[in-house]
Each structure stands twice: as structure tokens, then as C-alpha cells.
C-alpha positions in Angstrom: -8.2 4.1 -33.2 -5.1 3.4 -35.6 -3.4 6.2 -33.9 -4.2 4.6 -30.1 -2.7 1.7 -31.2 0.5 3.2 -32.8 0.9 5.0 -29.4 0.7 1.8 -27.5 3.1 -0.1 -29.7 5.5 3.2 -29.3 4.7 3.2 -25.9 5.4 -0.2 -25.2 9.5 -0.3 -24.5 9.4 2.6 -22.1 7.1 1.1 -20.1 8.4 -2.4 -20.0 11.7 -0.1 -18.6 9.2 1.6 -16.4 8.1 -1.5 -14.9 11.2 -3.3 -14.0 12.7 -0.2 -12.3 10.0 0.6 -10.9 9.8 0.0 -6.8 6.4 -1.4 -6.9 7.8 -4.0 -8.9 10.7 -4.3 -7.1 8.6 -4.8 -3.7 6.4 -7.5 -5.6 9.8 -9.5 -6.9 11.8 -9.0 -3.5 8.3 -10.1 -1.3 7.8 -13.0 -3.0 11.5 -14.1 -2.8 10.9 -14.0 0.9 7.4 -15.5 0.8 8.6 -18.3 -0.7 11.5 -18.5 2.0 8.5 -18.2 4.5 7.0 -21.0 2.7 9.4 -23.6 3.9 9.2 -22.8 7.5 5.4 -24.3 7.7 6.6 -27.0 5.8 8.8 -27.9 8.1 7.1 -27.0 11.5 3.6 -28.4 10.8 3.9 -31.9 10.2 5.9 -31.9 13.8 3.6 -30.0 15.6 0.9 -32.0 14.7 2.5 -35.1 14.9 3.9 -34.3 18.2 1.4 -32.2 19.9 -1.7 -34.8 18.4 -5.2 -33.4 17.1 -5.8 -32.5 20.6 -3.5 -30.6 22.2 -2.6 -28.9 18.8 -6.3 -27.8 19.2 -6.0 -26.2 22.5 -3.1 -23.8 21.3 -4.7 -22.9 18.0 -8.2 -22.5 20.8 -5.8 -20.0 22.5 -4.5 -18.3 19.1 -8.5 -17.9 17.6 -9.1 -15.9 21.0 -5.9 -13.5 20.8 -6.3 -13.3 16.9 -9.2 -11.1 18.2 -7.2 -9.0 20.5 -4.4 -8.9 17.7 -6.9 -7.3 15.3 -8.2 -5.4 18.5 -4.6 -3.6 18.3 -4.0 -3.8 14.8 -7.2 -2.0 14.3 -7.6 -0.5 11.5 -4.4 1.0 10.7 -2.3 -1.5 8.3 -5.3 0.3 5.8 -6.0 3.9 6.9 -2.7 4.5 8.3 -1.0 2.9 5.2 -2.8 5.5 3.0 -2.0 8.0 5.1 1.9 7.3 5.1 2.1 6.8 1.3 1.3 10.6 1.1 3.1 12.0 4.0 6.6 9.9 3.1 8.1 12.7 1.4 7.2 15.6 4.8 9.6 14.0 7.5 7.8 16.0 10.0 4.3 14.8 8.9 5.5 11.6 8.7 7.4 11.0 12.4 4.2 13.1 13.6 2.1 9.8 12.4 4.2 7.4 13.0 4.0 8.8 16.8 0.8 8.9 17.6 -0.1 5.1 15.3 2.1 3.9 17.8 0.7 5.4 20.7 -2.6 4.4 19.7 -2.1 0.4 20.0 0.0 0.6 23.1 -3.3 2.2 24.5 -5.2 -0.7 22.7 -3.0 -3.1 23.8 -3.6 -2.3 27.3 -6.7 -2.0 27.2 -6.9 -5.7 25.3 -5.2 -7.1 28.2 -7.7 -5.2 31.0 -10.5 -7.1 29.0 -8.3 -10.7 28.6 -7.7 -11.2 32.6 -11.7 -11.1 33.3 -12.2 -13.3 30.6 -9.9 -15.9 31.7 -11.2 -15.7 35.5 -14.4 -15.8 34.7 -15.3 -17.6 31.7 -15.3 -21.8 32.5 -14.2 -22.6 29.1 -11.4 -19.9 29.1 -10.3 -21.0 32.7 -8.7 -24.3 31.5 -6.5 -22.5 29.2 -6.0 -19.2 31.1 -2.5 -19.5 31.8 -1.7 -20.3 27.6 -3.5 -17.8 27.0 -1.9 -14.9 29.0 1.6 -16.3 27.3 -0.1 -16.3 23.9 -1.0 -12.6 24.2 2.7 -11.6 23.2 2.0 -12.1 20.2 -0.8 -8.9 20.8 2.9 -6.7 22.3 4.5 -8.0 19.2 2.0 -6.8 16.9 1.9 -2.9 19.0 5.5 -2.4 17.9 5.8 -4.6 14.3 5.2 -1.2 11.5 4.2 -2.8 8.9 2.0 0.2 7.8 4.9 1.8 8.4 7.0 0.0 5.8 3.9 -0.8 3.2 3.2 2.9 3.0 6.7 4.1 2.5 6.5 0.6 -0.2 9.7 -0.7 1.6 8.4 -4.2 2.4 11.6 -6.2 1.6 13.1 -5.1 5.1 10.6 -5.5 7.2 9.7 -8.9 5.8 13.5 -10.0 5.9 13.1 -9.2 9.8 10.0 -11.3 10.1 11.5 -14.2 8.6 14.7 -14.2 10.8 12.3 -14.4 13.5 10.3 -17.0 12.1 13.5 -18.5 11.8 14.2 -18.7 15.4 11.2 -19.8 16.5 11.8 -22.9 14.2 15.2 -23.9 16.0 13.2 -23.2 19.2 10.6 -25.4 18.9 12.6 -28.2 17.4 15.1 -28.1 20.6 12.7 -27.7 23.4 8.9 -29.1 21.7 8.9 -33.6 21.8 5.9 -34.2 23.4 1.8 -33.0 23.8 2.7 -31.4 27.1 5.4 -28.9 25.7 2.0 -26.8 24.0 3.3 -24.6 26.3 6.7 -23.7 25.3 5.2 -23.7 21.8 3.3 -20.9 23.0 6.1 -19.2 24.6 8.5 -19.4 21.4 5.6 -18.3 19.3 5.2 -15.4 21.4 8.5 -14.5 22.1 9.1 -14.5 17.8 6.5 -11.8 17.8 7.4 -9.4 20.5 11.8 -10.1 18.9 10.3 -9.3 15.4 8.3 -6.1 16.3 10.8 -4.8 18.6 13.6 -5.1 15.5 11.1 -3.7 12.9 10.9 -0.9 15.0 14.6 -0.2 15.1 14.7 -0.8 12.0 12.1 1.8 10.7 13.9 4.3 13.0 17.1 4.0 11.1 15.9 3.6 7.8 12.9 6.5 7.2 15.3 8.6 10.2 11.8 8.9 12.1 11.9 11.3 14.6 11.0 10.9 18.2 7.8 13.1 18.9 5.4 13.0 21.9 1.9 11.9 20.6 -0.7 14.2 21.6 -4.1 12.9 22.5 -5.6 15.4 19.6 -3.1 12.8 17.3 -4.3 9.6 19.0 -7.8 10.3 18.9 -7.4 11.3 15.1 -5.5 8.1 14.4 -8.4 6.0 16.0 -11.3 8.2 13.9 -9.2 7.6 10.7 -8.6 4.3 11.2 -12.7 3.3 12.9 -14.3 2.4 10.0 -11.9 0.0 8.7 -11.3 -1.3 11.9 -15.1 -2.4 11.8 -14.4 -3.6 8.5 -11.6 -5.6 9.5 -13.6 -7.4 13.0 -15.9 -7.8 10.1 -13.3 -10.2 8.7 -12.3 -11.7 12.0 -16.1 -13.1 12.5 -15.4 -15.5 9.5 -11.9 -15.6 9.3 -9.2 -15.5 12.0 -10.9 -16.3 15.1 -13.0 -20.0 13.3 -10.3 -22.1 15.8 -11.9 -20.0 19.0 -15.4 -20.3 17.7 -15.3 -24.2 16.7 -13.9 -24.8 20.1 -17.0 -23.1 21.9 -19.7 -24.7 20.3 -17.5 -28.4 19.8 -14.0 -29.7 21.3 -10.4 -29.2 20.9 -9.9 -32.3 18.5 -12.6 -30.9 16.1 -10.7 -27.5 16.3 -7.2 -29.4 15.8 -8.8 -31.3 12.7 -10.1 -27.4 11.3 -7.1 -25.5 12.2 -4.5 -28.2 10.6 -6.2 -27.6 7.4 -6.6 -24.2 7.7 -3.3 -23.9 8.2 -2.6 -25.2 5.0 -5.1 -23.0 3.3 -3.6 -19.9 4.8 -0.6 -20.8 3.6 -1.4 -21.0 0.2 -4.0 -17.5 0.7 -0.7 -15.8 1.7 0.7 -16.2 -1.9 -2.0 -13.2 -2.5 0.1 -10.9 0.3 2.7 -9.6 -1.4 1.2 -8.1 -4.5 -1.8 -6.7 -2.8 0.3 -5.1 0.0 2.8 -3.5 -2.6 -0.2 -2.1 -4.9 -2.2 -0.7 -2.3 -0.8 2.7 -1.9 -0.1 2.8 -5.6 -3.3 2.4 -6.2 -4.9 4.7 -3.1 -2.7 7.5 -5.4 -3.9 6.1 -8.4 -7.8 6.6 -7.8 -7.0 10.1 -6.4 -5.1 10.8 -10.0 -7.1 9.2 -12.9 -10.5 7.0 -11.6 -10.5 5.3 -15.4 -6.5 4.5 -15.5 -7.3 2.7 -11.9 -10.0 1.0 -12.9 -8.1 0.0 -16.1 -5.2 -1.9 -14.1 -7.7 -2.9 -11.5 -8.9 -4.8 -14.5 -6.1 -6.6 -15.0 -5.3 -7.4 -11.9 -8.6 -9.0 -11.2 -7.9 -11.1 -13.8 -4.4 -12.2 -12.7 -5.5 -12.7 -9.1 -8.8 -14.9 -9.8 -7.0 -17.1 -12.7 -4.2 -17.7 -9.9 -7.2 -18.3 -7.5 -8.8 -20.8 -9.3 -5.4 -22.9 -10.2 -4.8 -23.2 -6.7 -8.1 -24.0 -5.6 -8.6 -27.1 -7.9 -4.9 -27.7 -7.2 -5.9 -27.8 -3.3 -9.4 -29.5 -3.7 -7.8 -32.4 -5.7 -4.5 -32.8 -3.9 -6.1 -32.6 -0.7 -5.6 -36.2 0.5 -1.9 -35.9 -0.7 -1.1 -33.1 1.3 -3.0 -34.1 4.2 -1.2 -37.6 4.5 2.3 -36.2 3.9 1.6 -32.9 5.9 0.1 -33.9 8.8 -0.3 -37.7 8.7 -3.2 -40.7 8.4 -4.4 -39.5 12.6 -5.7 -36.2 10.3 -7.9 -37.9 8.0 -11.5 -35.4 8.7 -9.1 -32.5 7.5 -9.3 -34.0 3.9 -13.1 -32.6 3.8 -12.5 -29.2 5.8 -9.4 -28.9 3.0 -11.3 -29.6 0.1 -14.2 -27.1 1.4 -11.5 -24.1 1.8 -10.0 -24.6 -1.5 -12.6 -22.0 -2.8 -11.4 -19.6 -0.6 -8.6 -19.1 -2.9 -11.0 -18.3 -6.2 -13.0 -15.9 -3.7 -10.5 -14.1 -2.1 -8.4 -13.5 -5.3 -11.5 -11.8 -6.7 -12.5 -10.2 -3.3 -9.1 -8.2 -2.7 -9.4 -6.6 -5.7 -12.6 -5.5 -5.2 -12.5 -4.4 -2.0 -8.7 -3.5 -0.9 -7.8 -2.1 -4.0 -11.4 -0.9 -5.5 -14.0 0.2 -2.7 -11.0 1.9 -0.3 -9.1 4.0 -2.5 -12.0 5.5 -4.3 -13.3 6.1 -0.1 -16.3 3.2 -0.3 -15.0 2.6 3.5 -18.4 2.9 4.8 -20.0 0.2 2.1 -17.1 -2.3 2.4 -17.3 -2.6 6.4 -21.1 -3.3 5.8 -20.6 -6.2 3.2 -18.0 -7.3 5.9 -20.1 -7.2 8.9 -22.7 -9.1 6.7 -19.9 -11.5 6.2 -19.6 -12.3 9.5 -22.9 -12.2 10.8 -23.9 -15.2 8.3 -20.4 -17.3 9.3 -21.8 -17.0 13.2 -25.1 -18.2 12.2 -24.4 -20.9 9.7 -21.5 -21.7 12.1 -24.1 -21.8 15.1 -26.2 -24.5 13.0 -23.8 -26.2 11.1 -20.7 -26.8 13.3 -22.6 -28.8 16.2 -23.7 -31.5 13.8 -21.4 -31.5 11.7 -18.3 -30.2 13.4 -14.6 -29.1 11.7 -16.7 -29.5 8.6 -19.6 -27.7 9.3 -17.2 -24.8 10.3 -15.7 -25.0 6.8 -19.0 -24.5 4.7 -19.6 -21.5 7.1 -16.5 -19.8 5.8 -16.6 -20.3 2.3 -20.1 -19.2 2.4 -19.4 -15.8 4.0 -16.6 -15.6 1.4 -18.9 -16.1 -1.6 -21.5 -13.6 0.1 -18.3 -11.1 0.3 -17.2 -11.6 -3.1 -20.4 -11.4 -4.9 -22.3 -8.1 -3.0 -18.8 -6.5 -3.9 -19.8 -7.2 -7.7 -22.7 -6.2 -7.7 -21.6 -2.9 -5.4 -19.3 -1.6 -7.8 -21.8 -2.3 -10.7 -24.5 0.2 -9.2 -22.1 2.5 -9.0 -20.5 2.4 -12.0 -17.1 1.4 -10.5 -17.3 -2.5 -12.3 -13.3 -2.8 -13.6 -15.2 -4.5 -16.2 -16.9 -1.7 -17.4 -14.6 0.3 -19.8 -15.0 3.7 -19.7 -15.1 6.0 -23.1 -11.9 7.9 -21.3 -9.7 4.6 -21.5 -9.6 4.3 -24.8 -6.8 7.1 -24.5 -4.5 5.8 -21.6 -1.8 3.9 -23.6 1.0 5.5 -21.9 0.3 5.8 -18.4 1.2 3.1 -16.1 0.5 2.7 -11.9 4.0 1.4 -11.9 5.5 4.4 -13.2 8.3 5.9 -11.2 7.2 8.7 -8.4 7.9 12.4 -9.1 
């Protein structure tokens, strides 16, 4: 035991070296430099939208955005995960790599067309969907945006700086756009338009930009490649829907069992929530393919750091969700203003989103997946959102944006905990130190590749 500790304390320097040179750390540093750029955008736009558009009206787009959320994740399938892992062992084969890259891309345009062969039905036949049919045919740009934005390309090559410098030029943009041409509740529209318009500019640059930078390759996708992308990528596809039934897609089901002015009370505070939720992004998106390499290497050195990291992420977690449950009135008067009083409940409510998820993406994203537990983590999912439909079923018609809000957090809690208790039965608990571990003083996941 003397001698373990001796090695660490000898140990120690290099890897602090190792660390801060390292470009998972240099991914994490340069993401949240742009996250907190990102951060003042909503800040800004928010409190005008709502202000301008009113709870109503600022309802009916985020109505139209819950819908295409679902055609988004349609498209996006499930390949910012299985095509991410993928890419973070191909980046060094060029011809592997543009060979993937090919037939990813194939793969949504398909998806994307067939999104939009399922939208134009929907909005002819549905009565609901027929008031909003022509906001939502300009809202699904943001769906073409998302075919051509890689960011699986650029997290599994662990280059995320660029592609999230592009996103927030865009973002950008869209900010001067809807200060000059959005004044009143009638121009929901053009907020549409410029939020659609910011997806399809920033996907169309990230593409350029990936062909440049990882000198991809144009190759013809063959269907053998498209169908093998789709089987790769199936299971956490139904893992992420699993996700969408209590997650992106609350706005579109508030507004079917309630009204727009319910769903602009939930999706203001949401809103807020999200933003704070998207302080998680960063880290977990630069870790992940460390870690997928990681569990393939050394299963008790990745459950060491996953340790740690659960630790970090759920004491960050719980600092922001007391910080959100108690300055909820705060934010909501300054943020959106004293017509958005009922989102000081739904607000309070989310805050434990943050404890939950903090915890949860450890588990799951960079636990269950890269030691292959695809299969149990799309069933605690799909669980997940079969109890948000039916607590959201009972609760939201009495008691509305609020009722919606407990459905969430529930589903999050029922996530977080069967992922516990998962990992426990099969010996996979990061707090359950291995023998083997005692050893592992001088290996570090953010040591350099090669």
C-alpha cells in the first residue's frame, strides 16, 4: 500500500502535464468557452420573444418545435452515439472513415425524406395540426439542418471547438434576425423562418467544414453501408425516442391534451432549464469516445474515472438545482416578465432535473454504452417515457403546465434510479472499487493517443 502511494505521489506531475495537453481537455476548456458565449444569446432573445410574441403565440411556435423535435430525433436517429463510437476508432483509416461518413449522411437524407412523407398527412389531416400546418412545414428546416450538421462527425474525431464555433455564428445571425424583422405576436412566423434558416446555414457550413478539416473523401454510399449504419445505430435510436417521450417533444404533448398558453407558460421555463441542462454538454460530449476506448482497454480504470466523474457531475447538479428552485421567481420576473407568473412552479419543479440528469449521464452515456448495455439502457428509457405519457395523460389536464412538469421529473428519477440499481446487479456500480484498482495510479483517460 506504501508503495501505491509513492507511485501516485511520483506519478502525480506527469499527469497533471498529461491533462492539460491533453485534447480531451482541450475540447472540455474550448466547449465551454463557447457554451458560455451560447449562453448569452438566450439571455438576450428570450425575454423579447416572450415579451413580444405573449404566452400565446410563443406557445404555438414552441407547439410547432415539440412536433419537429420528433422528426429531428427521427433524423438524428441514433447516430450522434453509435456513429460517434464508430468514428473515434476509424479517425486514424481515412478510407474507413470517408466510407462512414458517406453512408451516415446518406442515411438521414433518406430519413429526412421520409420525415417529411409522414409530416404533410399529418398536417392535412390532423384538426389540431391543421391550424399550424403552414409553421410547421417552415419549422421542419430545422429537420434539413440537422441531415447535414456532423456533429458525430466532429465529437468522434474529439474536434468539437469548430463545429461549435460554426453553431454559434449561426446562432448569431439568427439573433440580429429576429431583432430586425420580430415586433409583434403575428411575426411567429418569421421567427420560424430565421430559426430555420440558422439550422439549415449552420449544417450546410459544418459540412464544409468537416470536408476540409478531416480531408473526407467523396464516396458513393452503398445501400449494404446505409442499411448497416441504420442497424448500428437502431437500438439507440429507440433509446433516444425513449428520451423524446419525456423530454423534447413535452411542448407538443401539453398542447394536445391543454392550450397554447399552458404550453407558452411550460416551454418559457423549460427554456430556462435547458439552458442551464446544457452546462452538462460539453464534458459529456468530449468524454464519450474517450471513454467508449476506455471500457474496451481497462473495465476497472473506466469505472475508476467514471467515479469521479459522477461525483463532479451530481455535486454540479445539485448546486444548480437549489440555485434554480430558489431563484426561480427572480429569474422568472427578470427573464420573462410578471405576464409569466405559473412558470415560477413548472421552474421550481424542473430544477431537479439538473441533480438527475448529472447523475443519469454518467450512468448511462458514459457507463451502460461503452461497456455495450445498449439493449438495457433503451429499456430503462422506454420505461421513462411510457410513465411521462401516462402521468402526463392524468396530471396535465387538471393541472396543466404544472402537471406536465411533475411528469418529467418523475420519468427522470425513474431513469436515474433503475440505472443504479442496473449497474449494481451487474457489478458495474462506479462505486464499487474493484481489487484491480488499487494498482492504477498511473493511468489516466486523458492521456494522450498513441
Amino acid at each position: 500500500m506504501d508503495k501505491n502511494r509513492f507511485s501516485l505521489r511520483q506519478t502525480a506531475l506527469p499527469l497533471t502535464k498529461t491533462i492539460l495537453n491533453n485534447s480531451v481537455t482541450r475540447n472540455i476548456a474550448s466547449l465551454y468557452v463557447i457554451q458560455i458565449a451560447n449562453y448569452i444569446l438566450p439571455v438576450i432573445t428570450v425575454p423579447y420573444l416572450v415579451r413580444v410574441l405573449g404566452p400565446a403565440d410563443y406557445g404555438v411556435v414552441a407547439f410547432g418545435q415539440g412536433l419537429i423535435a420528433y422528426f429531428n430525433l427521427f433524423v438524428e436517429y441514433g447516430f450522434g452515439l453509435s456513429a460517434t463510437r464508430k468514428i473515434s476508432f476509424q479517425r486514424n483509416d481515412s478510407t474507413a472513415l470517408s466510407r462512414t461518413v458517406s453512408n451516415v449522411w446518406a442515411a438521414k437524407i433518406l430519413l429526412c425524406v421520409v420525415g417529411f412523407g409522414v409530416l404533410l398527412p399529418l398536417v392535412t389531416v390532423v384538426p389540431k395540426l391543421q391550424e399550424s400546418a403552414l409553421l410547421l412545414l417552415i419549422l421542419y428546416g430545422m429537420v434539413i439542418g440537422n441531415v447535414f450538421f456532423p456533429l458525430w462527425l466532429f465529437q468522434g474525431m474529439e474536434k468539437m471547438a469548430a463545429i461549435s464555433v460554426i453553431n454559434l455564428v449561426m446562432r448569431l445571425l439568427v439573433v440580429i434576425g429576429i431583432f430586425t424583422v420580430v415586433h409583434r405576436p403575428e411575426d411567429y412566423m418569421a421567427y420560424a423562418g430565421l430559426t430555420s434558416l440558422g439550422a439549415i446555414g449552420a449544417g450546410l457550413a459544418g459540412a464544409g467544414v468537416a470536408f476540409r478539416m478531416f480531408q473526407i473523401r467523396p464516396v458513393i454510399p452503398s445501400q449494404r453501408g446505409v442499411r448497416e449504419a441504420l442497424a448500428e445505430g437502431w437500438m439507440l435510436f429507440l433509446s433516444q425516442a425513449s428520451v423524446s417521450l419525456y423530454s423534447v417533444g413535452n411542448a407538443f404533448i401539453l398542447g394536445i391534451l391543454t392550450n397554447h398558453t399552458a404550453v407558452g407558460y411550460y416551454s418559457a421555463a423549460e427554456k430556462v432549464v435547458k439552458a442551464v441542462l446544457s452546462l452538462f454538454n460539453p464534458l459529456s460530449q468530449a468524454v464519450y469516445p474517450r471513454f467508449s476506448k476506455m471500457a474496451s482497454d481497462s473495465r476497472a480504470l473506466a469505472m475508476q474515472w467514471a467515479r469521479r466523474m459522477l461525483v463532479v457531475m451530481s455535486g454540479l447538479g445539485l448546486a444548480l438545482s437549489v440555485a434554480l428552485f430558489a431563484g426561480a421567481p427572480v429569474i422568472v420576473q427578470i427573464l420573462l416578465g410578471p405576464q409569466y407568473e405559473p412558470s415560477i412552479i413548472v421552474m421550481r419543479i424542473l430544477s431537479g432535473l439538473t441533480l438527475l440528469i448529472g447523475a443519469s449521464n454518467v450512468l448511462g452515456i458514459q457507463l451502460m454504452l461503452p461497456f455495450g448495455r445498449d439493449r438495457a439502457f433503451t429499456s430503462i428509457l422506454v420505461g421513462a417515457g411510457i410513465i411521462n405519457i401516462a402521468l402526463a395523460v392524468s396530471l396535465a389536464p387538471i393541472w396543466q403546465e404544472s402537471g406536465m412538469a411533475a411528469s418529467v421529473l418523475v420519468s427522470e428519477g425513474f431513469v436515474t434510479v433503475t440505472m443504479l440499481i442496473y449497474l449494481s446487479l451487474h457489478q458495474l456500480n462506479p462505486f464499487t472499487r474493484p481489487a484491480a484498482e488499487d494498482n492504477l495510479v498511473a493511468i489516466s483517460p486523458w492521456r494522450p493517443e498513441g
